[in-house]
N, C-alpha and C positions, 0 to 999 in steps of 0.2 A: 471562407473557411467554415462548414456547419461541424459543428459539435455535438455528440450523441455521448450519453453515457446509456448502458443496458449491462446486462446479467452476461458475464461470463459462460459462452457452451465448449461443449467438450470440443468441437472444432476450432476454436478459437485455441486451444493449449498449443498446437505446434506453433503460434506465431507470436506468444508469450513467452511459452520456455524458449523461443530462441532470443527473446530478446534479453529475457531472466539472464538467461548464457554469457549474453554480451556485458553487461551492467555489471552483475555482481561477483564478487570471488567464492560467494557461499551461495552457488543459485541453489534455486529450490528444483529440486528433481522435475523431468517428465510428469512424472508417477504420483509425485505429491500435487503438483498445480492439477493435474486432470480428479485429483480428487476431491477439489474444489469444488468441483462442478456435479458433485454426486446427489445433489438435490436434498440434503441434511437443512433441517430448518434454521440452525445456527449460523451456517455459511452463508454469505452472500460475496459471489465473487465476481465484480465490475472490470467491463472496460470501458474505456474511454476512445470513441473513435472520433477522426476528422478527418472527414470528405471519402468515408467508409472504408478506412485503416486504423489498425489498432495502435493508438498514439502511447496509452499507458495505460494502466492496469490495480487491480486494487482488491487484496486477497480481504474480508473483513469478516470477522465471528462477534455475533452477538449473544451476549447469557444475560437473563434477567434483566440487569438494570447497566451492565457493561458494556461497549465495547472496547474488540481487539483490532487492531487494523496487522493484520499479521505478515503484509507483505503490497508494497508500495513502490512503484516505476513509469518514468514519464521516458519512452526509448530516445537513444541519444539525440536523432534526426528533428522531435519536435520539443525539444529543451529550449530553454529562454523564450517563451511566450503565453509565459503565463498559466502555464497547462496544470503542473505540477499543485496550483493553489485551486484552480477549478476544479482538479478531483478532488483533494483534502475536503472544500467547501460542500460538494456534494454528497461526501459521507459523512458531514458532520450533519448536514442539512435532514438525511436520508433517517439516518436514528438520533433527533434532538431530544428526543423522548426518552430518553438512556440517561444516567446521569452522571458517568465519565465514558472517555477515552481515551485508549492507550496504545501506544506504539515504542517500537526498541529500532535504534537506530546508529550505528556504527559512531565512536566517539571522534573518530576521523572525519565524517561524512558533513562538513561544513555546510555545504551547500542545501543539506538536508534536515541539518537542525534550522536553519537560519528560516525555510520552509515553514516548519514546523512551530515554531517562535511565533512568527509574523499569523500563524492560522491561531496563534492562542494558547498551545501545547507549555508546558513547562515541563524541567527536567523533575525527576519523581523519586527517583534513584540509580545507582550505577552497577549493572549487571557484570563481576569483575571476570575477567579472561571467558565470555561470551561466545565470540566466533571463534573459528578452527584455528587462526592463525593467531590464537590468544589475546584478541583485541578485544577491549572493554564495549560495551552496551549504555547507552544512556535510554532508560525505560522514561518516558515521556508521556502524561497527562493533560487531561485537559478538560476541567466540569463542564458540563455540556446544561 
């Protein structure tokens, strides 16, 4: 199984937003992941392939001395193997030189905070009625 992470291209957005599609109730539009990919020095947007398919995905904005990780997916097919902690490790790795990190993460999303926990992340505060369907947000940290 070779592992590749690289910079997210506009050609690579149809097989993201479909997978965005699949994963989540609030995906992120066509329109907004392709403008990801707009070449803005803040943006940095990762994927994660294995054996030259795009396994998961990693939307991330940097300012100053922050980062955002504003959109994170390991697609259902290559889940439990480890994937979902090799990308978190890689951006944490990519901007150590920052001195937090932060991510919002569905208060439901067990499998996601537990991820998240286990990479170092704490809970920061609770974003209340967040998504569309009025579910709370846990903003999540992590000193870098």
């Amino acid at each position: 199984m070779k592992t590749r992470f690289r910079e997210m291209m506009a050609e690579d957005v149809p097989t993201v937003a479909a997978q965005e599609n699949e994963i989540f109730k609030d995906a992120w539009a066509y329109e907004q992941l392709l403008s990801e990919t707009d070449g803005q020095k803040h943006k940095f947007p990762i994927v994660l392939e294995i054996d030259g398919r795009i396994a998961g995905y990693a939307c991330v904005w940097a300012f100053i001395d922050e980062v955002h990780i504003n959109n994170f997916a390991i697609a259902p097919i290559f889940r439990q193997k480890g994937l979902g902690m090799k990308l978190i490790r890689f951006i944490l790795g990519r901007f150590a030189a920052y001195k937090n990190a932060y991510l919002e993460v569905r208060k439901s999303n067990k499998a996601a905070i537990n991820l998240y926990e286990k990479a170092g992340f704490k809970t920061f505060f609770i974003r209340q009625k967040y998504y569309s369907d009025g579910e709370d947000a846990l903003v999540m940290q992590k000193k870098l």
